[in-house]
C-alpha positions as CSV (number, residue, x, y, z in Angstrom):
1,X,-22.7,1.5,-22.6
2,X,-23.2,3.2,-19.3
3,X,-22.5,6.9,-18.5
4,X,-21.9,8.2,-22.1
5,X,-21.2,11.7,-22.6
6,X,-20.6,13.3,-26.1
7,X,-17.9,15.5,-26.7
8,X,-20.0,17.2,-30.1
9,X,-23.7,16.5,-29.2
10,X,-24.2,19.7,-32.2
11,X,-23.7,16.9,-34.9
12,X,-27.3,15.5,-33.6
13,X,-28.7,17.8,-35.5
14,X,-27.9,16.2,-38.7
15,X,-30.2,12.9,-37.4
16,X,-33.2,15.8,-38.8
17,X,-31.5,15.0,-42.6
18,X,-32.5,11.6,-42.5
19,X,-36.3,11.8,-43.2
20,X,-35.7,14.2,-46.0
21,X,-33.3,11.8,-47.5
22,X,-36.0,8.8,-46.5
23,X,-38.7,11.3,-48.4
24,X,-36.8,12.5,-51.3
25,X,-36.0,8.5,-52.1
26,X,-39.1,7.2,-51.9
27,X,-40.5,10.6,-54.1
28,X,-37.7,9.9,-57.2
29,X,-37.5,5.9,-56.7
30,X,-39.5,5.9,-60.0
31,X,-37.5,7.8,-61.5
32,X,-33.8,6.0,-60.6
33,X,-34.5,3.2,-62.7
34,X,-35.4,2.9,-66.4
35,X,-38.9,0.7,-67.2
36,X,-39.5,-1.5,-69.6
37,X,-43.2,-2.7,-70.7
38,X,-43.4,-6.0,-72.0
39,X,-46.5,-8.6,-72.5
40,X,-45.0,-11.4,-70.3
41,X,-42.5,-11.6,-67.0
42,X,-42.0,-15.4,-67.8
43,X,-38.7,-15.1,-68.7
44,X,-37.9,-12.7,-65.1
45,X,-38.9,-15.5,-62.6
46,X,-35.4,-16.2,-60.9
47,X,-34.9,-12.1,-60.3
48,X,-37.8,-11.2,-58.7
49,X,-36.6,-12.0,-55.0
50,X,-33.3,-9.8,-55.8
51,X,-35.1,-6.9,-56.8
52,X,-37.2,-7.0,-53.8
53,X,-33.3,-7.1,-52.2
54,X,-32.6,-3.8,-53.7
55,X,-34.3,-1.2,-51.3
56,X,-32.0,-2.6,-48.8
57,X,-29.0,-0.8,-50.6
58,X,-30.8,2.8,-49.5
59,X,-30.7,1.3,-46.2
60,X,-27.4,0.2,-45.7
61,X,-26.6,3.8,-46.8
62,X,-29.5,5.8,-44.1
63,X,-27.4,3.5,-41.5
64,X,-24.3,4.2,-42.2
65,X,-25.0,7.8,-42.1
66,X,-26.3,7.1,-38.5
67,X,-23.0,5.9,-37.5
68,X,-21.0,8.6,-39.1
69,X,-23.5,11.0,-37.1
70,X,-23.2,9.5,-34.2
71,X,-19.0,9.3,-34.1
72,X,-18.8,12.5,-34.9
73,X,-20.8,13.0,-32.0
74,X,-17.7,11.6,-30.0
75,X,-19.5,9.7,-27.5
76,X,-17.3,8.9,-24.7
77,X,-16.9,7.1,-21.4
78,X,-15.0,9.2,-18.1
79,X,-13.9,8.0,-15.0
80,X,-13.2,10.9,-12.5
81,X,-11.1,10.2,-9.5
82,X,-10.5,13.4,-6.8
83,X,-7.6,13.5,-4.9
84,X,-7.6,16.6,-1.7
85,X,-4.4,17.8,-1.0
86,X,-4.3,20.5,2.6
87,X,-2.6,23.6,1.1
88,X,-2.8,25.9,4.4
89,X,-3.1,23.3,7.4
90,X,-3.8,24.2,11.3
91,X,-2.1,23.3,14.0
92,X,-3.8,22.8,16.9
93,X,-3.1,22.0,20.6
94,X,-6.4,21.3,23.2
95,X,-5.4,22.6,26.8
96,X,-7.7,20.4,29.4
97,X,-7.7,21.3,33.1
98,X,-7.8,18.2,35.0
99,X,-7.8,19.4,38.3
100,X,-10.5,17.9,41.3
101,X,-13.2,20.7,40.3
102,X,-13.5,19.5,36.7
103,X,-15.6,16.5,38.1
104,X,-17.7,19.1,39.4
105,X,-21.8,17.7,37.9
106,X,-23.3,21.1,36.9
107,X,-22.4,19.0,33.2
108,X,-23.3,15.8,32.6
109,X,-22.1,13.3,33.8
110,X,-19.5,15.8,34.6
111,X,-17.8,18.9,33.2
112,X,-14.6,16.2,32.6
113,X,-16.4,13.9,30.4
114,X,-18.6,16.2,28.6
115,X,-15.2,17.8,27.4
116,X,-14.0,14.9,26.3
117,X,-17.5,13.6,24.0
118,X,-17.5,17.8,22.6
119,X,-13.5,17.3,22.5
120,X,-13.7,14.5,20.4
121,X,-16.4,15.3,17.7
122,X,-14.3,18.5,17.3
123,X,-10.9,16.0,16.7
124,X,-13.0,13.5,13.8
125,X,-14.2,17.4,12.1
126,X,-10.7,18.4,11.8
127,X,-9.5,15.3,9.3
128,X,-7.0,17.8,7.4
129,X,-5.4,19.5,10.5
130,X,-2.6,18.1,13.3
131,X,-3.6,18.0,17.0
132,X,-2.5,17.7,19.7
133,X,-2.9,17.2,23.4
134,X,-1.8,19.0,26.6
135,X,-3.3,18.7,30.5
136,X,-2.7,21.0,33.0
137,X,-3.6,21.4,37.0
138,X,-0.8,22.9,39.4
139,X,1.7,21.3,36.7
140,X,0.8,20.2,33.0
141,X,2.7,18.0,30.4
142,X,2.1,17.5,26.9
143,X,-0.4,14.3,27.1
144,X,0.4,13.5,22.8
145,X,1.9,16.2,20.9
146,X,1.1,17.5,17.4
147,X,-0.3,14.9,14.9
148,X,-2.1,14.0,11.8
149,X,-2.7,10.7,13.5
150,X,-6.3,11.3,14.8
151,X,-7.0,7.7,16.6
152,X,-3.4,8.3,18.6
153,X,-5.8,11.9,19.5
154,X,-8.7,10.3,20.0
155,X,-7.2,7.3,22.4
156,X,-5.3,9.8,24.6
157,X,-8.2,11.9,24.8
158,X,-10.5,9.0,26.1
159,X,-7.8,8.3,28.8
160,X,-7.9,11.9,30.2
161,X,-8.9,11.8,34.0
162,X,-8.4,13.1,37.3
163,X,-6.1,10.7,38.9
164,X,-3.7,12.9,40.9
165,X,-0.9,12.4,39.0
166,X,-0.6,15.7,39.2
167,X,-0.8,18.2,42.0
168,X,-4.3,19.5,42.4
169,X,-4.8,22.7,41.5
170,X,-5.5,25.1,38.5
171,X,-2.1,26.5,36.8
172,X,-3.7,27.8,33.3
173,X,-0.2,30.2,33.3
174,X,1.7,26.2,33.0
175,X,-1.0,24.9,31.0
176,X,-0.9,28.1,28.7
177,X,3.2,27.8,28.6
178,X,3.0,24.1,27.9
179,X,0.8,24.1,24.8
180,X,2.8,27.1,23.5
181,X,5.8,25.3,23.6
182,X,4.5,22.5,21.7
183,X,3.4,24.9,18.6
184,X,6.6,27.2,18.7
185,X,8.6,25.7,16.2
186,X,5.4,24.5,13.6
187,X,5.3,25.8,10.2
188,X,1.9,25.5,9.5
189,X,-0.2,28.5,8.3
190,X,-2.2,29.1,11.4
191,X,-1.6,27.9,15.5
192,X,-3.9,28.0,17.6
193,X,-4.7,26.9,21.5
194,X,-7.9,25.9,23.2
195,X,-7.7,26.7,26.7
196,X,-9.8,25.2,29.0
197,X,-10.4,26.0,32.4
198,X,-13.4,25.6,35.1
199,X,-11.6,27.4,38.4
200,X,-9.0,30.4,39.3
201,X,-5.5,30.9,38.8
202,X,-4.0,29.3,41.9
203,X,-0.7,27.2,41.1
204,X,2.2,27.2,38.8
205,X,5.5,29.3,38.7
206,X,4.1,31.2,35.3
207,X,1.5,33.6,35.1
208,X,-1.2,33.1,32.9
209,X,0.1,36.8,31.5
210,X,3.8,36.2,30.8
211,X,2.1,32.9,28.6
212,X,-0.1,35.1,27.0
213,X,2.5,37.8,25.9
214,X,4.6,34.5,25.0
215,X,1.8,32.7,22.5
216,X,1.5,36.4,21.1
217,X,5.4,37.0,20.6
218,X,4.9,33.3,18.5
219,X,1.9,34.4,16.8
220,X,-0.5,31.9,18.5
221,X,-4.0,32.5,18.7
222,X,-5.5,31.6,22.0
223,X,-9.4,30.4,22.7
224,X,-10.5,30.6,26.0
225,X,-13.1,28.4,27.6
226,X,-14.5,28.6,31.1
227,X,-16.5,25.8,31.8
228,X,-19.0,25.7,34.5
229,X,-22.8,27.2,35.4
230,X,-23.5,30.0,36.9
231,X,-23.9,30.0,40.9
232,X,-24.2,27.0,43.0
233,X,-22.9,23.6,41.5
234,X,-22.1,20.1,43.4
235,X,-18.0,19.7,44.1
236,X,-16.1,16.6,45.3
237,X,-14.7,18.0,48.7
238,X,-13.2,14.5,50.2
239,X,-12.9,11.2,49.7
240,X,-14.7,8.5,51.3
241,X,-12.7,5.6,52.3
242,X,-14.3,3.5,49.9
243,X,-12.3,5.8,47.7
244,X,-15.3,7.2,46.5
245,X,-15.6,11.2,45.8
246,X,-17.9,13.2,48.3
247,X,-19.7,16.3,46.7
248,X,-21.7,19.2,47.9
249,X,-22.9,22.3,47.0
250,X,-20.2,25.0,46.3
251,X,-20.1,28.5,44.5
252,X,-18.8,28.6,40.6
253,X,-15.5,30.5,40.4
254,X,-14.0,31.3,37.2
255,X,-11.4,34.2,36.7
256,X,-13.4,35.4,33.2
257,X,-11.6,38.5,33.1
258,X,-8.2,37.1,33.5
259,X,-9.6,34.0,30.1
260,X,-10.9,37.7,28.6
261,X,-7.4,39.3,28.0
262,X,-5.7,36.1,27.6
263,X,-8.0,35.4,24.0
264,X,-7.9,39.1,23.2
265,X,-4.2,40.0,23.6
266,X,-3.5,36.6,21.1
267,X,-6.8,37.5,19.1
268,X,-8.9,34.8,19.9
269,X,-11.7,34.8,21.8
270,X,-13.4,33.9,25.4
271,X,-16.4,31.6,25.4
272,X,-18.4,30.3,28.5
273,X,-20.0,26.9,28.7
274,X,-22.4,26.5,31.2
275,X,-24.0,23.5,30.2
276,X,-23.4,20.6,27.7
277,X,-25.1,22.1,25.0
278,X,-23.5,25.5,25.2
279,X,-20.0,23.2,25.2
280,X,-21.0,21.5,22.2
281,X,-22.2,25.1,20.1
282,X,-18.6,26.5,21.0
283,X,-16.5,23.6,19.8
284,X,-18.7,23.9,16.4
285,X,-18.3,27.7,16.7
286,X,-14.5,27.8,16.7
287,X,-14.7,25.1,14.2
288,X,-16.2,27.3,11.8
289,X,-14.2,30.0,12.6
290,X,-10.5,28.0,12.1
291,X,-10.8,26.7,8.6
292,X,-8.5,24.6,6.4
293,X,-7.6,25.5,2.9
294,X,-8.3,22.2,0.9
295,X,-7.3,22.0,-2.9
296,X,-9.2,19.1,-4.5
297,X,-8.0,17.7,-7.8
298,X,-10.1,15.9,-10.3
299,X,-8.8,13.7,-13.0
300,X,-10.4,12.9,-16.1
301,X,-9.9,9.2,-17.7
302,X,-11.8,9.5,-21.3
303,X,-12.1,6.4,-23.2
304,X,-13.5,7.0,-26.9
305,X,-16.0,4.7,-27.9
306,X,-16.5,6.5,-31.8
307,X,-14.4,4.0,-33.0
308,X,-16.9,1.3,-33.2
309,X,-19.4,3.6,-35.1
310,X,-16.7,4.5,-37.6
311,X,-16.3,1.1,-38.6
312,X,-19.4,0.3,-38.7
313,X,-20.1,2.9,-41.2
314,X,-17.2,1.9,-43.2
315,X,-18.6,-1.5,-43.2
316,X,-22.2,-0.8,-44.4
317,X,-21.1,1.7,-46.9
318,X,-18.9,-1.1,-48.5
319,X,-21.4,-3.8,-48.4
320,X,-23.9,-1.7,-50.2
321,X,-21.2,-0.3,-53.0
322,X,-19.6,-3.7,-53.4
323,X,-24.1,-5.3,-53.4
324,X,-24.3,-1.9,-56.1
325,X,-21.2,-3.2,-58.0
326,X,-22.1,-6.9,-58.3
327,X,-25.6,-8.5,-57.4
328,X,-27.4,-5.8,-58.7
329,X,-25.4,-4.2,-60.9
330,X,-26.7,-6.2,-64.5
331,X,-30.4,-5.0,-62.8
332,X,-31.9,-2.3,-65.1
């Protein structure tokens, strides 16, 4: 038997009774049967082998004891199985700015795609929470709303780009409204929104204020992000004709006071990336900072195995009364 646990490893103990009860029978065996002197064992030959037999009677007993010992022990097999169940989940929704700047190279390759590797390890970390998935330049739509489903996340996420489907430009009031929207109506125990943003305030019909008074009116904490190094960083500026982006050197703008309030009025909180590293620390940061309630239970599958030692000792004991009884029973 493999992992055996015992329910009553106290009765153990009792194993220390046996060499007493091994001593105390060898100290009185001459005294358990009477003697009888006589000048000639001639007439004894065919009981000599039995008697030799007879010791194993004490035996059978000292075994049988064992057993009883042992299933009182109640040794026992268990098979747990766990089972996690999300009692106070998140919602989250992951605001990207895709406008022409976010291909900007202070990051590497670019601030784009090192948004989406950090993006992405933060999505797999999250296994008990619903994401979801909203871009934003001058416009923004919902790019896959909330879900559990983390490879739908995951595959819209790879497919983020700049490819002017929408008008370039940086609305974060439309990308702010957007996610919002998209977490208005959820039930879950906390909502929150990660705003991203590398530029200025320059497009969109809402201001990033009236959708910051909006997440708070909903109870929607808001994480701001400005992504971006400090100073000079290469641009695209044009495109070539072999449709190829040109880039050069061009001052870092990013309205931090503007990403300040937004995070405080909705008590989140502003965070600046300036490299890929940085990126990386403040996905883990608000990581650590949202967690999930998980309940986990465990259930116990016991399968007794005293049975076996039971009958065993029920066995022995009746071999050696019924051996007692009959073969050496006309024994003096």
């Amino acid at each position: 038997m493999t992992n055996v646990t015992f329910l009553n490893p106290g009765f153990f103990w009792l194993f220390l009774v046996i060499p007493v009860l091994v001593a105390w029978q060898i100290w009185k065996r001459n005294q358990q049967t009477a003697t009888l002197k006589i000048s000639s064992l001639k007439g004894f030959k065919g009981s000599g082998f039995l008697a030799k037999l007879k010791p194993l009677l004490f035996v059978f007993r000292m075994l049988a004891l064992c057993c009883i010992i042992v299933a009182m022990a109640r040794p026992r097999t268990v098979d747990v199985s766990s089972k996690t169940k999300t009692t106070k989940g998140i919602d989250i929704v992951m605001a990207i700015d895709v406008s022409g700047s976010m291909l900007a190279k202070d990051l590497k390759p670019n601030r784009m795609e090192a948004l989406k590797d950090v993006a992405a390890d933060f999505v797999e970390a999250r296994p008990n929470d619903r994401i979801g998935l909203v871009v934003y330049a001058s416009e923004a739509y919902t790019k896959t709303p909330v879900t559990s489903d983390k490879a739908v996340v995951l595959d819209a996420l790879k497919s983020v780009k700049y490819d002017r489907v929408l008008q370039d430009g940086t609305g974060i009031g439309m990308g702010l409204t957007t996610a919002v929207n998209r977490l208005k109506d959820s039930k879950a125990k906390s909502r929150i929104i990660i705003l991203l943003t590398d530029g200025v305030n320059n497009a969109g019909f809402i201001e990033p204020e009236t959708a910051s008074d909006i997440a708070k009116q909903y109870g929607i904490k808001v994480y701001t992000i400005g992504i971006g190094t400090n100073g000079m960083a290469e641009f695209p500026y044009a495109i070539a004709p072999d449709g190829s982006f040109l880039f050069r050197m061009m001052k870092v703008e990013i309205d931090q006071e503007l990403m300040k309030s937004i995070a405080a009025k909705t008590g989140g909180k502003y965070f600046r990336a300036t490299s890929n590293r940085r990126l990386e620390t403040i996905y883990n940061e608000i990581n650590k900072l949202e967690t999930t309630e998980i309940e986990e239970l465990k259930f116990y599958d016991y399968d007794e195995k005293f049975r076996p030692f039971a009958l065993a000792a029920c066995m022995l004991l009746l071999v050696e009364i019924g051996l007692r009884k009959t073969v050496f029973r006309s024994f003096i």
